[in-house]
N, CA, C and O atoms as a printed pandas DataFrame, in Angstrom:
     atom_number atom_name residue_name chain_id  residue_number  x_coord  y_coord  z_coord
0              1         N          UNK        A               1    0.835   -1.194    0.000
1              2        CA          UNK        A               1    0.000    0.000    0.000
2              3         C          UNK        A               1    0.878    1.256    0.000
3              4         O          UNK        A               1    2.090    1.316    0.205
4              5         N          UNK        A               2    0.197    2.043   -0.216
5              6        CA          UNK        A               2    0.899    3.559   -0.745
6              7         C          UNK        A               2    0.246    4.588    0.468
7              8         O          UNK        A               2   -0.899    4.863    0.828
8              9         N          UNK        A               3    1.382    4.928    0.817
9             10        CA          UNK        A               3    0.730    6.421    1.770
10            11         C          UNK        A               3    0.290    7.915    1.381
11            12         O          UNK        A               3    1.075    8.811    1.072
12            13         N          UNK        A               4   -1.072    8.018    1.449
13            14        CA          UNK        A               4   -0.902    9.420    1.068
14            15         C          UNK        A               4   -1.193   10.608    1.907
15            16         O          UNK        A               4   -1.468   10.405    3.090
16            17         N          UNK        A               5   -1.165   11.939    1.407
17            18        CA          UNK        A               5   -1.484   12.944    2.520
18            19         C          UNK        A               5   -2.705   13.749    2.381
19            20         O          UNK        A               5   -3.152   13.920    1.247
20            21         N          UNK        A               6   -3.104   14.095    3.061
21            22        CA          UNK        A               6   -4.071   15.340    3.281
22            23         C          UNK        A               6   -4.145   16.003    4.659
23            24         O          UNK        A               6   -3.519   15.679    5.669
24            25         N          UNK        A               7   -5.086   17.053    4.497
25            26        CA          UNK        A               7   -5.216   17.654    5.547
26            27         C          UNK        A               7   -6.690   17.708    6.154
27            28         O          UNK        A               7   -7.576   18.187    5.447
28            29         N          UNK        A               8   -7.084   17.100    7.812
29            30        CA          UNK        A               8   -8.056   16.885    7.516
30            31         C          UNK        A               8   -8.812   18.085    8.405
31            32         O          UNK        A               8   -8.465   18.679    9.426
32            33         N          UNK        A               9  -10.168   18.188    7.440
33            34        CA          UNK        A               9  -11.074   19.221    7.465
34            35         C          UNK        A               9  -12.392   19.257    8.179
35            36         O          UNK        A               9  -13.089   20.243    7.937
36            37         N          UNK        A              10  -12.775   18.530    8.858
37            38        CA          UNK        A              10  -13.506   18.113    9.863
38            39         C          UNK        A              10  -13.884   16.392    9.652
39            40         O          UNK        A              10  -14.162   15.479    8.874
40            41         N          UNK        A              11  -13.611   16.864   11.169
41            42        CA          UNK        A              11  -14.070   15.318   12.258
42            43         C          UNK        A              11  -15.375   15.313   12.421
43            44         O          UNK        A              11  -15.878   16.357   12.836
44            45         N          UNK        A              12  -16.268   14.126   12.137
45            46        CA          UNK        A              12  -17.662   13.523   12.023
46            47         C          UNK        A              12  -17.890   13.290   12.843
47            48         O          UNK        A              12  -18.637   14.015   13.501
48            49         N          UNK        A              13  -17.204   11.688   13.516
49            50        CA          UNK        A              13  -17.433   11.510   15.132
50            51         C          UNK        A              13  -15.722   10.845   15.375
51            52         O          UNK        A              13  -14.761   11.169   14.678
52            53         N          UNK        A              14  -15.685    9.873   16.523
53            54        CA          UNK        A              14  -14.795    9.248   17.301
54            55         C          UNK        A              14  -13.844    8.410   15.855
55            56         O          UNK        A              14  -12.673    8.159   16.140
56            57         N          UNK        A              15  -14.028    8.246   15.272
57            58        CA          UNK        A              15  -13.351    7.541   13.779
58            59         C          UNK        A              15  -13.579    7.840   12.592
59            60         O          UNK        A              15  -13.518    6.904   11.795
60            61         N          UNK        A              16  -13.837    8.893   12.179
61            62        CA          UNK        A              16  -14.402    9.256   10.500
62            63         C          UNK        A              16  -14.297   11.078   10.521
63            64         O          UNK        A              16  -14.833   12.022   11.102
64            65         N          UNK        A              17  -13.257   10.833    9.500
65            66        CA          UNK        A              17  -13.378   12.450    9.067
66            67         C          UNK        A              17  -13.290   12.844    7.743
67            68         O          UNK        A              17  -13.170   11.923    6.935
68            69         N          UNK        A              18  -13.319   13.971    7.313
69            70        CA          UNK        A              18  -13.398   14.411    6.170
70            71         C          UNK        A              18  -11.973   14.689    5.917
71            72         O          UNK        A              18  -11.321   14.874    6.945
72            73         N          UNK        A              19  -11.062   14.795    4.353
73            74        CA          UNK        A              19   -9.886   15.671    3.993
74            75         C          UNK        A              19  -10.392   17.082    3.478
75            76         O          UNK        A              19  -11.533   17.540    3.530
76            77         N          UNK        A              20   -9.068   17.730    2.893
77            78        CA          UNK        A              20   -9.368   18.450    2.226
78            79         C          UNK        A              20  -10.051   18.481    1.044
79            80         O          UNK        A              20  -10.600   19.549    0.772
80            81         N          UNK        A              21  -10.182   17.321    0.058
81            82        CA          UNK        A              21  -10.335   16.920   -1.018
82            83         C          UNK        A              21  -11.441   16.172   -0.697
83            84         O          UNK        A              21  -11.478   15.039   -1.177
84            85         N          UNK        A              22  -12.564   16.615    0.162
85            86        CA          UNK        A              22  -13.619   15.954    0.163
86            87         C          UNK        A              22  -13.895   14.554    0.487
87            88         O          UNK        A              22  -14.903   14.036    0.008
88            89         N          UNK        A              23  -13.165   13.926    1.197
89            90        CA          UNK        A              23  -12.724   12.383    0.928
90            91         C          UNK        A              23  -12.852   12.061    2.192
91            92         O          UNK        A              23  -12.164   12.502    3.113
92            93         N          UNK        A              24  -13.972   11.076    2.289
93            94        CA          UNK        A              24  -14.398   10.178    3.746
94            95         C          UNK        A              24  -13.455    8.859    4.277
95            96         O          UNK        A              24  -13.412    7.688    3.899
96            97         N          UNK        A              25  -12.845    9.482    5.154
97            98        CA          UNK        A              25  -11.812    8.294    5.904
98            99         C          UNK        A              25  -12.388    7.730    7.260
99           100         O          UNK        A              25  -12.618    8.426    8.249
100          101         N          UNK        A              26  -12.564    6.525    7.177
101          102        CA          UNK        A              26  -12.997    6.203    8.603
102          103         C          UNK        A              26  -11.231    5.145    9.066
103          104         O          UNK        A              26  -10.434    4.572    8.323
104          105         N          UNK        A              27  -11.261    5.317   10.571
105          106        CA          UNK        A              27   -9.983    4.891   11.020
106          107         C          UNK        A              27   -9.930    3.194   10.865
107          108         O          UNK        A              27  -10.669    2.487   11.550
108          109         N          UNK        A              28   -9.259    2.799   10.181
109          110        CA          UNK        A              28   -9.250    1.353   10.881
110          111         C          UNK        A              28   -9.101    0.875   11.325
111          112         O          UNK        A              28   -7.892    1.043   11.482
112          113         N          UNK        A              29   -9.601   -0.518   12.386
113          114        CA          UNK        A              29   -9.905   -1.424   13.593
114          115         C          UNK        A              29   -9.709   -0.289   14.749
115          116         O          UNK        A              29   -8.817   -0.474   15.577
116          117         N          UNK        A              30  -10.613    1.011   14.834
117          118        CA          UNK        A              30  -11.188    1.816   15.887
118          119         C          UNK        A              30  -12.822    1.587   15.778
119          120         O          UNK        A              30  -13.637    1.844   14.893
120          121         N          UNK        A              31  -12.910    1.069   16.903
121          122        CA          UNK        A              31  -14.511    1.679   17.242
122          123         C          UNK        A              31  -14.607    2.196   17.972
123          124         O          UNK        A              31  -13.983    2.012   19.017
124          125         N          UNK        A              32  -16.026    3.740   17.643
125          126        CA          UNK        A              32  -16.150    4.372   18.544
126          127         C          UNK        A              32  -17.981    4.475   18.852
127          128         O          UNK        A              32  -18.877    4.131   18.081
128          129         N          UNK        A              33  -18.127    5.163   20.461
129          130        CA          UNK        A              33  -19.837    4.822   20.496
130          131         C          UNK        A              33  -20.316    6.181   19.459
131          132         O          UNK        A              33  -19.695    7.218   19.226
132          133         N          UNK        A              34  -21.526    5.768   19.009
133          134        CA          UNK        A              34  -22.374    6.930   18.094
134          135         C          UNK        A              34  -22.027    8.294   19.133
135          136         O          UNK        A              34  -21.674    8.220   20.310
136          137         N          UNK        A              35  -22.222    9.442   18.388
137          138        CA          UNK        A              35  -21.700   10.526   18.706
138          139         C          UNK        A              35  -22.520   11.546   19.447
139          140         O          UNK        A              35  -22.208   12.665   19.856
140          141         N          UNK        A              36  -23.609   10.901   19.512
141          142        CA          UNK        A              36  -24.819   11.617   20.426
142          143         C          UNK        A              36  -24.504   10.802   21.890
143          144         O          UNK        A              36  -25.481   10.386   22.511
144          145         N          UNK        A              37  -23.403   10.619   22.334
145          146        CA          UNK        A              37  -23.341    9.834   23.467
146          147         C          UNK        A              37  -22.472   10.191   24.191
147          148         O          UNK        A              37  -21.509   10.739   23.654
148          149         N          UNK        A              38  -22.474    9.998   25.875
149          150        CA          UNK        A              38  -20.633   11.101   26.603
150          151         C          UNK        A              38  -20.135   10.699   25.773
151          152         O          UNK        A              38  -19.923   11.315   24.728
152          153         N          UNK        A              39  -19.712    9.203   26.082
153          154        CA          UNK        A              39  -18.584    8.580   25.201
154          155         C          UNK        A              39  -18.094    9.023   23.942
155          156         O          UNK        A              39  -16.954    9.440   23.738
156          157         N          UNK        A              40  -19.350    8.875   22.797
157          158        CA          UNK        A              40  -18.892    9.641   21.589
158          159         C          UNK        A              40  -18.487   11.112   21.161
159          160         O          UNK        A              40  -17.923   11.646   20.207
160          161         N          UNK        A              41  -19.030   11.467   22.286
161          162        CA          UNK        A              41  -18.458   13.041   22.562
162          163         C          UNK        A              41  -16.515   12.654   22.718
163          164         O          UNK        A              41  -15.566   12.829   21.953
164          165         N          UNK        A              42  -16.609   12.265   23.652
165          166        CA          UNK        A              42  -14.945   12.456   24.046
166          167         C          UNK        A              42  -14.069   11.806   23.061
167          168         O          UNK        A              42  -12.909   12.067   22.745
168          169         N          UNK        A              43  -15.060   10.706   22.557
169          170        CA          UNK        A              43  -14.138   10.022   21.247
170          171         C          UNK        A              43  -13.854   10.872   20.365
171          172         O          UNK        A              43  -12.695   10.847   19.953
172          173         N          UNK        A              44  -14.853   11.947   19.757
173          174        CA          UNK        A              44  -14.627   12.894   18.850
174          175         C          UNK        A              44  -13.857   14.097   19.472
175          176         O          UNK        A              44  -13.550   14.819   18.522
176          177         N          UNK        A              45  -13.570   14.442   20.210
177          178        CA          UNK        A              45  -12.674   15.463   20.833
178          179         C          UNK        A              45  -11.564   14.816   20.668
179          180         O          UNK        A              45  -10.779   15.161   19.784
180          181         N          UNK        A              46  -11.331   13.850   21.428
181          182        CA          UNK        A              46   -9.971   13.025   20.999
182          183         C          UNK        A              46   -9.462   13.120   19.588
183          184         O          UNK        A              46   -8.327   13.543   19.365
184          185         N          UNK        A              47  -10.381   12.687   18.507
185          186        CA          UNK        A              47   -9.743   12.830   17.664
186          187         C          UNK        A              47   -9.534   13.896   16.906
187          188         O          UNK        A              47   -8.833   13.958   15.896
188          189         N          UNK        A              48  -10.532   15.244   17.716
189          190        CA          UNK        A              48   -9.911   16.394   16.508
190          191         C          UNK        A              48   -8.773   16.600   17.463
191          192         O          UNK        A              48   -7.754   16.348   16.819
192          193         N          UNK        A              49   -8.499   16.891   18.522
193          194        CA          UNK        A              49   -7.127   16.813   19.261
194          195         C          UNK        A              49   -5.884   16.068   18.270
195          196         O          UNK        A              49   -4.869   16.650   17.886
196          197         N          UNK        A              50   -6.208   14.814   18.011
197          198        CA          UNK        A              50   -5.071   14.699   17.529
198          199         C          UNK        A              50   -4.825   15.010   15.840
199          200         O          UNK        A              50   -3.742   14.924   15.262
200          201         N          UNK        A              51   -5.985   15.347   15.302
201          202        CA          UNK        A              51   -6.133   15.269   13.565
202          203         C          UNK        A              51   -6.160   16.882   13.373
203          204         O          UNK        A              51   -5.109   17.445   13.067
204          205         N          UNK        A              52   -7.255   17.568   13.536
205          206        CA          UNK        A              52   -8.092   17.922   13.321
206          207         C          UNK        A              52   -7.246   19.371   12.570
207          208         O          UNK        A              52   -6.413   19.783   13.377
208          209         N          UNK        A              53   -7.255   20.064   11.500
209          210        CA          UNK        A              53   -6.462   21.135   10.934
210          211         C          UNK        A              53   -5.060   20.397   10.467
211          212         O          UNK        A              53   -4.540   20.819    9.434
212          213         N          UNK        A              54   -4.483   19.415   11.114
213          214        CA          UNK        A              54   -2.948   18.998   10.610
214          215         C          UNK        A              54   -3.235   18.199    9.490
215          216         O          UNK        A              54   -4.353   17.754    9.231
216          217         N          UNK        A              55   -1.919   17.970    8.635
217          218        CA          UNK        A              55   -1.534   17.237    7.847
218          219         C          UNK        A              55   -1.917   15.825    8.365
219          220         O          UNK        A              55   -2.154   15.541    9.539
220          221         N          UNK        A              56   -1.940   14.974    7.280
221          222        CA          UNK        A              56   -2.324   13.801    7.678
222          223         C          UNK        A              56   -1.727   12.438    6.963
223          224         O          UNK        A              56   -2.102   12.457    5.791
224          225         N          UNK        A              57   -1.201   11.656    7.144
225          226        CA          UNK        A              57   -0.758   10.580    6.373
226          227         C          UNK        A              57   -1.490    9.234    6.189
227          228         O          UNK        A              57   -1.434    8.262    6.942
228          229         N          UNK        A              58   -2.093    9.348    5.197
229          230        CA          UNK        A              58   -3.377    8.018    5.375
230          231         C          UNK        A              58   -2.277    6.604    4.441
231          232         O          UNK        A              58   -1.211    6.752    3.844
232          233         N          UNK        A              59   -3.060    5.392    4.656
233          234        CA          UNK        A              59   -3.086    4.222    3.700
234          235         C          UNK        A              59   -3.872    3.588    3.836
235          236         O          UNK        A              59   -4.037    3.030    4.921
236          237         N          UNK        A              60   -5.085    3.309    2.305
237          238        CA          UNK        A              60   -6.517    3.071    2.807
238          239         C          UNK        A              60   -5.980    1.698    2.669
239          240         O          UNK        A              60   -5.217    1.447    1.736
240          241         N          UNK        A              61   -6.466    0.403    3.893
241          242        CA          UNK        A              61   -6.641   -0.967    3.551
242          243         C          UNK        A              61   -7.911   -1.135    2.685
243          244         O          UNK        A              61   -7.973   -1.664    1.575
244          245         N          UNK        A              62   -9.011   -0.530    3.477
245          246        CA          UNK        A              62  -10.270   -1.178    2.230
246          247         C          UNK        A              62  -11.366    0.369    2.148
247          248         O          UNK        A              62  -11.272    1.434    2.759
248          249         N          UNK        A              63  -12.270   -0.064    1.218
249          250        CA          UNK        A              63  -13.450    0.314    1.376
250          251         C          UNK        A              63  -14.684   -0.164    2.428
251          252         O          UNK        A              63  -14.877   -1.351    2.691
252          253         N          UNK        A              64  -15.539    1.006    3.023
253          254        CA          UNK        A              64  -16.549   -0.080    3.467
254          255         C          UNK        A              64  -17.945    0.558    2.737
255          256         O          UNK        A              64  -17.906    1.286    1.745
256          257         N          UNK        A              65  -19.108    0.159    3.392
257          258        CA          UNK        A              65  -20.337   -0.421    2.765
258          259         C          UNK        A              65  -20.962    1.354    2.352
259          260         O          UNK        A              65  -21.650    1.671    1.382
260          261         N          UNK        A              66  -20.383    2.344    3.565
261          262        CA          UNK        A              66  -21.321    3.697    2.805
262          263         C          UNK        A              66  -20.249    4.665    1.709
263          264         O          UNK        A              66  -20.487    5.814    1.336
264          265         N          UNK        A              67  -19.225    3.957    1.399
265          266        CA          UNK        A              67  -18.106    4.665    0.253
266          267         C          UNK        A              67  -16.898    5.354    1.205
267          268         O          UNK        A              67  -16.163    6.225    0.739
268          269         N          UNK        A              68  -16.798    4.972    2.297
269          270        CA          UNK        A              68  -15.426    6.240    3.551
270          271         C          UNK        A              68  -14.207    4.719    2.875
271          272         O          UNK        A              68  -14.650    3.615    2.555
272          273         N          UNK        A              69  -13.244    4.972    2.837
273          274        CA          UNK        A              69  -11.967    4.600    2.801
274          275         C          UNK        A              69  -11.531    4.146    4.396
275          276         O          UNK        A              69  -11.646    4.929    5.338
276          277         N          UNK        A              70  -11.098    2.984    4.516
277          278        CA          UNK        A              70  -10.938    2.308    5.829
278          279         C          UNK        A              70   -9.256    2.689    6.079
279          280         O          UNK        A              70   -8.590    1.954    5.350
280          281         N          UNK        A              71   -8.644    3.339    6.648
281          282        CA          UNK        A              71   -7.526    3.611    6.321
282          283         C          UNK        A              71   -6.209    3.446    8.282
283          284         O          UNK        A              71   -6.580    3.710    9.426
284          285         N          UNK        A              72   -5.107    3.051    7.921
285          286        CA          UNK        A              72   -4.495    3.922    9.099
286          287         C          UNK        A              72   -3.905    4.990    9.017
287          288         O          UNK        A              72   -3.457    5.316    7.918
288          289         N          UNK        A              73   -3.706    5.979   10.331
289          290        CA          UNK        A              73   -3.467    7.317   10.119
290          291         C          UNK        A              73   -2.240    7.722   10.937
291          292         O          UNK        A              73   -1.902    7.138   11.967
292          293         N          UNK        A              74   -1.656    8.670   10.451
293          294        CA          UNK        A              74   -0.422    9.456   10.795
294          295         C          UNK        A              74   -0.654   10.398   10.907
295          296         O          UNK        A              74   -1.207   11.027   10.005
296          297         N          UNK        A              75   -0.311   10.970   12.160
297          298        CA          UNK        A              75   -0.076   12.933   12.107
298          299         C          UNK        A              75    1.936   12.912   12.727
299          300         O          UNK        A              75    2.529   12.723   13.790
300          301         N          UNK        A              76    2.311   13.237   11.261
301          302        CA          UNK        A              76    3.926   12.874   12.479
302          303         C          UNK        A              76    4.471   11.641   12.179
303          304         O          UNK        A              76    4.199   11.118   11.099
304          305         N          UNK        A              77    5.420   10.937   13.212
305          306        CA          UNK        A              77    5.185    9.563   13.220
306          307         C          UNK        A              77    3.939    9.172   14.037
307          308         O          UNK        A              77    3.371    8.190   13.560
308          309         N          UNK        A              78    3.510    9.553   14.864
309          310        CA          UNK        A              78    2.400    8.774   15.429
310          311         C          UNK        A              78    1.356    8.106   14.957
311          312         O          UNK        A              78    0.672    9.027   14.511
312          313         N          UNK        A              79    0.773    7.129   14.755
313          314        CA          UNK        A              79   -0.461    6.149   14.562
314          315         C          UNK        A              79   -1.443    6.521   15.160
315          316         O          UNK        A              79   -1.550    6.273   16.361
316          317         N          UNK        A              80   -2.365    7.179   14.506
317          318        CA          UNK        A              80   -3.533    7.563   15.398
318          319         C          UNK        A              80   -4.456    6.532   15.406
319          320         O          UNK        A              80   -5.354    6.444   16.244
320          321         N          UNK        A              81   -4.270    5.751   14.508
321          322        CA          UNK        A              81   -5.503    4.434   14.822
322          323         C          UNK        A              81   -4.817    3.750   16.434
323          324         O          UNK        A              81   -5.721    3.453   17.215
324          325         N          UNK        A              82   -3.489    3.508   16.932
325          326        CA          UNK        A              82   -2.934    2.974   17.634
326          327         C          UNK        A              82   -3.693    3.956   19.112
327          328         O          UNK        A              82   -4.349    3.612   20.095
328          329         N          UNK        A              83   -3.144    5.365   18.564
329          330        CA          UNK        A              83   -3.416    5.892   19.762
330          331         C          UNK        A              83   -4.749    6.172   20.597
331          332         O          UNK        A              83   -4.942    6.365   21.798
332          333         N          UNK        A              84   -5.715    6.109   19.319
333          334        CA          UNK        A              84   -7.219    5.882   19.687
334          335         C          UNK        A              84   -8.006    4.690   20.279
335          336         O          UNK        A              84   -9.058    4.768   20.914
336          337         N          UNK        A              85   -7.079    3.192   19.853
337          338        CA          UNK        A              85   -7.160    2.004   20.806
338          339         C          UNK        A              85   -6.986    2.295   22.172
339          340         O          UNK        A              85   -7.827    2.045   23.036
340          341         N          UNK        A              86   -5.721    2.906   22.395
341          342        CA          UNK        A              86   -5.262    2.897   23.613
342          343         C          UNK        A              86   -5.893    3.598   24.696
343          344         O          UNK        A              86   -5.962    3.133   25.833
344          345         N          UNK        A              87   -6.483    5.023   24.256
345          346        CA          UNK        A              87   -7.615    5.206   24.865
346          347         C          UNK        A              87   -8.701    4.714   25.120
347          348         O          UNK        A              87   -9.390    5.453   25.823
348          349         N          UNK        A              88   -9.301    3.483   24.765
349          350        CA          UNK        A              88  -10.433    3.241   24.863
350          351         C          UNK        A              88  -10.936    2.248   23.893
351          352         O          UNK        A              88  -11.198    1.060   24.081
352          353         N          UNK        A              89  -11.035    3.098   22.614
353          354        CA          UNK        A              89  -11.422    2.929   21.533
354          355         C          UNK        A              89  -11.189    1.674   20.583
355          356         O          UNK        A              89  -10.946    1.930   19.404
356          357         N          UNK        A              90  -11.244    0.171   21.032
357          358        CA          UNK        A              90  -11.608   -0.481   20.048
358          359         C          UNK        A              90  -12.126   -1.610   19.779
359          360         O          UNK        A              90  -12.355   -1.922   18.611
């Protein structure tokens, strides 16, 4: 797989955001609770904390069923799919 970049432009909820280029990334092997929930609240804070305005280094593994790109993520070296497990999240 090939890494690519963007910058991402808003966070949806706890795992799925938008790029610049319009392009739906959801994190892969993160789950987070629906976003009307504490939980999904803090999941989505978490992740504009770590995403949210920066550069971004994606590599999509798959597609899933509503068209978002299943991808893992980089801000940096860091793994944000890693770091969103570790909180909580998976």
């Amino acid at each position: 797989m090939v890494k690519k970049i963007a910058i991402c432009e808003n966070v949806i909820n706890g795992n799925t955001f938008i790029t610049s280029h319009d392009f739906r990334i959801r994190l892969a092997r993160v789950k987070t609770p629906p976003v009307n929930t504490t939980d999904g609240i803090k999941a989505k804070m978490l992740l504009e904390a770590f995403i949210s305005g920066n550069v971004v280094d994606y590599e999509v593994i798959s597609k899933d069923n509503d068209g978002s790109s299943l991808a893992e993520i980089w801000v940096r070296d860091k793994n944000i799919n890693d770091a969103m497990i570790s909180a909580g999240f998976k």
